[in-house]
FIKOL-929328 format. One record per residue: residue in one letter; x, y, z negated of N, C-alpha, C, O, CB in turn. Coordinates in steps of 0.001 Angstrom, whole numbers, plus 500000, padded with zeros to 6 digits. Last residue first. Glycine has a CB too. Layout:
N
AXYZXYZXYZXYZXYZ...
//
This chain:
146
X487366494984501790488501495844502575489254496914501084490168497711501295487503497085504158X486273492381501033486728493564500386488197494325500855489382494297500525486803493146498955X484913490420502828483966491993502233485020492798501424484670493935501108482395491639500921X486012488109503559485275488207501689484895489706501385484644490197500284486678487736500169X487199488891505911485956488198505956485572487965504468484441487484504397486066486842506799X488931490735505068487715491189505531486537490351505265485451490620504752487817491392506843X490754488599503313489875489707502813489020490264503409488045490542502710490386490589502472X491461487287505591490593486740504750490289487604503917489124487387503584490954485690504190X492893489552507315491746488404507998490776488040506719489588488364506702492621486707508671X495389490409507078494316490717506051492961490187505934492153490247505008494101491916506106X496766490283509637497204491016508151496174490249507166496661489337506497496925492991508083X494634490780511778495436489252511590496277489426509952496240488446509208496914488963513200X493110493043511253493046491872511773493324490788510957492786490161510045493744491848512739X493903495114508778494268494713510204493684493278510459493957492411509629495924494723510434X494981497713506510493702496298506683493334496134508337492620496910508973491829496777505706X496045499483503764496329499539505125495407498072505706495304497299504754498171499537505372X494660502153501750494147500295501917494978499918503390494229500182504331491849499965502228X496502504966501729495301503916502406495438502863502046496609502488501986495180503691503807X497611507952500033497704506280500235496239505666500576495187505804499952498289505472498705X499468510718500021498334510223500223498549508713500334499637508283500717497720510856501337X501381512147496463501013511307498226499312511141498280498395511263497467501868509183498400X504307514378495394502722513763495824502127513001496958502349513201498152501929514723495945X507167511938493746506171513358495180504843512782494531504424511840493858506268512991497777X510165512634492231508259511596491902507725512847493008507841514072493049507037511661489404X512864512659493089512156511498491964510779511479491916510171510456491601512520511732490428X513836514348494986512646514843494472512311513519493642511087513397493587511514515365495643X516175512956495811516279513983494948515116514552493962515191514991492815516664514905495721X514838511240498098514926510745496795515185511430495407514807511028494306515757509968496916X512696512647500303513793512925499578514163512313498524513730512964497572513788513931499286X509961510710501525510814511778500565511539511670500850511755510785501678511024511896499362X509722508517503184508780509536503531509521510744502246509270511897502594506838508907503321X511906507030503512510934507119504754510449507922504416510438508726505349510046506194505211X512347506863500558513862507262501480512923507445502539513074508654502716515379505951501811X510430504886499599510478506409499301511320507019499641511335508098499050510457506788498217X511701502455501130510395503198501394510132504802500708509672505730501374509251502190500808X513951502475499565513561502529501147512691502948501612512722503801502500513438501635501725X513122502134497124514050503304497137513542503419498512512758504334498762515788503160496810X509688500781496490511028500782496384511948502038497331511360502748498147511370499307496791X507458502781494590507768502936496041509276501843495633509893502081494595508017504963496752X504845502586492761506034503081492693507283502261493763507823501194493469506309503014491146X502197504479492583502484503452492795504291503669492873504849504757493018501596502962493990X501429506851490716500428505857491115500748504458491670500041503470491470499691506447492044X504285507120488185503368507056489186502270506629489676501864505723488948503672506871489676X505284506163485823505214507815485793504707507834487680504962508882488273507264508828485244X503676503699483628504263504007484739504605505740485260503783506519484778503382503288485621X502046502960481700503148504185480749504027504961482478504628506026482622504963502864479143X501961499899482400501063501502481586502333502406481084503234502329480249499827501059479736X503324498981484966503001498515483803502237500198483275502142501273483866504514497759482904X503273498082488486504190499121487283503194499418486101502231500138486362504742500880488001X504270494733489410503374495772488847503737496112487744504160495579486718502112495484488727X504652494043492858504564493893491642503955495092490675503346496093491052505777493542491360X504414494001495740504708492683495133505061492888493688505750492007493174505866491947495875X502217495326498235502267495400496980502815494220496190501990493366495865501102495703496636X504339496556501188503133496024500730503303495520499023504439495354498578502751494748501800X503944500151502781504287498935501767503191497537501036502034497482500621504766499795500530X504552501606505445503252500801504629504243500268504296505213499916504967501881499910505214X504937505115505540505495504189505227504529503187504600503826503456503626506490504586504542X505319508455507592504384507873506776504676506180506785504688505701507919502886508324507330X506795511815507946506827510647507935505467509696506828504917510069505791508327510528507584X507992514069506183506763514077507692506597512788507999505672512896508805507289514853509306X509378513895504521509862514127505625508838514152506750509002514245507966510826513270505789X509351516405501495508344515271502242509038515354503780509270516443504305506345515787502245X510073518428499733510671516403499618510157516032500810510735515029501226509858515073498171X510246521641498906509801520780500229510607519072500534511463518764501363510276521915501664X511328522014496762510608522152497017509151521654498361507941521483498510511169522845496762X512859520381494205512783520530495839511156520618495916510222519926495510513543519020496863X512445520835491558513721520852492003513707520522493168514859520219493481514551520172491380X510274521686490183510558522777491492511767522477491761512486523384492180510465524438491273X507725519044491718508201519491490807509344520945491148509323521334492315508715518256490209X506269517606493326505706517459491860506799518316491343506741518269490114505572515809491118X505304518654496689506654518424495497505768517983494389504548518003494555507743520018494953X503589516235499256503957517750498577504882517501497241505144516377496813502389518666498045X502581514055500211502098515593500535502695516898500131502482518069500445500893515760500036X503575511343501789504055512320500889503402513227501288503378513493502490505384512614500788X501825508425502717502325509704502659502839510955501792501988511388501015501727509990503077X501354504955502535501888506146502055502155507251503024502693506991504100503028505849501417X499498502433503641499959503336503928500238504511503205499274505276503182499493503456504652X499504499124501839498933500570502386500034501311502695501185501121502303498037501444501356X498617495662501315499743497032502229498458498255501989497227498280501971500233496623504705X498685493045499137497997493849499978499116495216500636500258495464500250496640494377499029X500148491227497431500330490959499053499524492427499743499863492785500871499374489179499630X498523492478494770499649491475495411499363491100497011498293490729497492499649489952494498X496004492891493726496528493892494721497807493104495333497974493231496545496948495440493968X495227491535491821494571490469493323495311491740493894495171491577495106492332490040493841X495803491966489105497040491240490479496574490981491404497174490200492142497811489928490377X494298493606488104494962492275487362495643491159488298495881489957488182493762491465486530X494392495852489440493253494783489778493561493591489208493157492545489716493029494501491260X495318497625490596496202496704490480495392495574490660495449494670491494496970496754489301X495109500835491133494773499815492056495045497974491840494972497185492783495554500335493220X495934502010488430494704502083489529494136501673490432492963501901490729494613502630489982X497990500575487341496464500243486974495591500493487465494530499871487399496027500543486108X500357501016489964499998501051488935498124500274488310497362499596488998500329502482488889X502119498487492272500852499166491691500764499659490415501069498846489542499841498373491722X505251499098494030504503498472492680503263498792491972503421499453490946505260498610491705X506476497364497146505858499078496265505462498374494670505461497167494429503766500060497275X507950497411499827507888497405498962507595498143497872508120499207497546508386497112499032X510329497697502511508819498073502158508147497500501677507412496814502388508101498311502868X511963494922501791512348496808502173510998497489501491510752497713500306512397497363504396X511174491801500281511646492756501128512194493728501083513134493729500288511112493055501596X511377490096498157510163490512498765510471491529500121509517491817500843509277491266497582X512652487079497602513045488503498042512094488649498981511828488023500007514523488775498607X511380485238494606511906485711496127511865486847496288511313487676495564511264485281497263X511427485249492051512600485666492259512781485358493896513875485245494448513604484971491237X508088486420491534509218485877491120510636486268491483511048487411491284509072484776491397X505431487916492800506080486949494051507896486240492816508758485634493452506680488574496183X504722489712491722503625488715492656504184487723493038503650486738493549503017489234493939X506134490871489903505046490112489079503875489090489613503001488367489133504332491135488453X509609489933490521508347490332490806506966489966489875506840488910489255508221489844492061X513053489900489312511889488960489613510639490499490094510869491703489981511369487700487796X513616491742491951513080490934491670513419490563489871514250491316489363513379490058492758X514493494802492446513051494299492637512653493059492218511443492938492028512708494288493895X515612497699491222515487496108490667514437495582491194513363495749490615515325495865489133X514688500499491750515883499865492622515808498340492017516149497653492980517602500713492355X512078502598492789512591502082491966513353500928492185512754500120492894511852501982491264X509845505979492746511075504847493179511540504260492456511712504756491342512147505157493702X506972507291492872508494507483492376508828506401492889507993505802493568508922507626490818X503858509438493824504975508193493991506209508442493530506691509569493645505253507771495393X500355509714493137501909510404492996502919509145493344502618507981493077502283511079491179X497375510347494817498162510426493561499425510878493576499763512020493887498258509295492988X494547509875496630495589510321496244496031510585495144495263511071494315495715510999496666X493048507741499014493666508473497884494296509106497787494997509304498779494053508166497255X491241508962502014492777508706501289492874509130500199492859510329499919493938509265501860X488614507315503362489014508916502666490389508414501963490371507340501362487638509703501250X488565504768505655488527505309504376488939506877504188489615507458505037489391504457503586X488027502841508010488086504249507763487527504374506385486368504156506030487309505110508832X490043499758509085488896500432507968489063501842507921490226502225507790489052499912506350X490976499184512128491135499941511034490381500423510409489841501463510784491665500648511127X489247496258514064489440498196513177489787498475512146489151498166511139488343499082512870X489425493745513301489909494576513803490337495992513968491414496588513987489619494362514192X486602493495511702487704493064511306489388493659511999490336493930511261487383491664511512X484989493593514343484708494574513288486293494483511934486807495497511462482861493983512530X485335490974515824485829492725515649486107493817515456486866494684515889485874493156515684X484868489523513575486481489553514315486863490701514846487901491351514714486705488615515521X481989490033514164482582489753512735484147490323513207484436491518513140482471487820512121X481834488911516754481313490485516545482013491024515368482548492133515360479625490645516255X482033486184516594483319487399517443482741488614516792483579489319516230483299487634519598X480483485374514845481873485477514295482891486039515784484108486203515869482381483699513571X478134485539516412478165486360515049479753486518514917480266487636514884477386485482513589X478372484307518700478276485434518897478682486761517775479111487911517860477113485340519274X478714481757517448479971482502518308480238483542517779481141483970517059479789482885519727X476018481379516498477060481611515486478661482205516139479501482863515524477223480082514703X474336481117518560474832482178518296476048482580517311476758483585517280473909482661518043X474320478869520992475766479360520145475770480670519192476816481280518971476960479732521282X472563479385523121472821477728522218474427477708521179475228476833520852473092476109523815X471963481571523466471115481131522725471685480199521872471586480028520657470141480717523371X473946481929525538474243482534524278473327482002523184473774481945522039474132484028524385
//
């Protein structure tokens, strides 16, 4: 082991990289929204299903692009349903961005806010993680910013 520690360093590194970062879960609000492309990360490819749009709180003048988290719905924003939330929890990952004036924290495409709301309910409350894996996200661990 002597004649290698740098191995030693970058498995230990890899592992630590591995675990799911433990964070405290934001929280804010989510709405929906059906035009996805163009994008502000990605243009006129098709970004997918699970799919979301940062507001300013996380946006970061776009380094949030490509990143995932995990959504949950906690509860109504409002009293035309009272109970939106299916129990359910949905990673999206971030391919564009909901501009100032947005009426959410992040704003879910329809599919993904169909996984964890009711679409009736137009804007829930949620919880949301940094979602950060291994092989996902590799080069952000290793630059420290989970």
């Amino acid at each position: 082991m002597a004649a290698h520690p740098h191995i030693f360093v970058l498995s230990l590194a890899l592992v630590f990289c591995a675990i799911p970062q433990a964070t405290l879960a934001d929280s804010g609000t989510a709405t929906y929204y059906t035009e996805y492309v163009p994008s502000s990360c990605y243009g006129f490819d098709t970004p997918g299903g699970m799919i979301a749009a940062a507001s300013d709180e996380f946006w970061e003048g776009g380094a949030a692009c490509g990143r995932t988290y995990s959504v949950t719905c906690t509860g109504a924003t409002n009293l035309g349903d009272l109970h939106p939330c299916t129990g359910k929890s949905v990673v999206v990952k971030i391919v564009d961005y909901c501009p100032a004036g947005c009426r959410g924290t992040i704003d879910l495409s329809e599919e993904a806010f169909k996984s964890i709301a009711h679409p009736a309910a137009g804007k829930v409350y949620i919880s949301y993680d940094r979602y950060v894996y291994l092989m996902h996200d590799l080069h952000d661990c290793y630059q420290g910013q989970f």
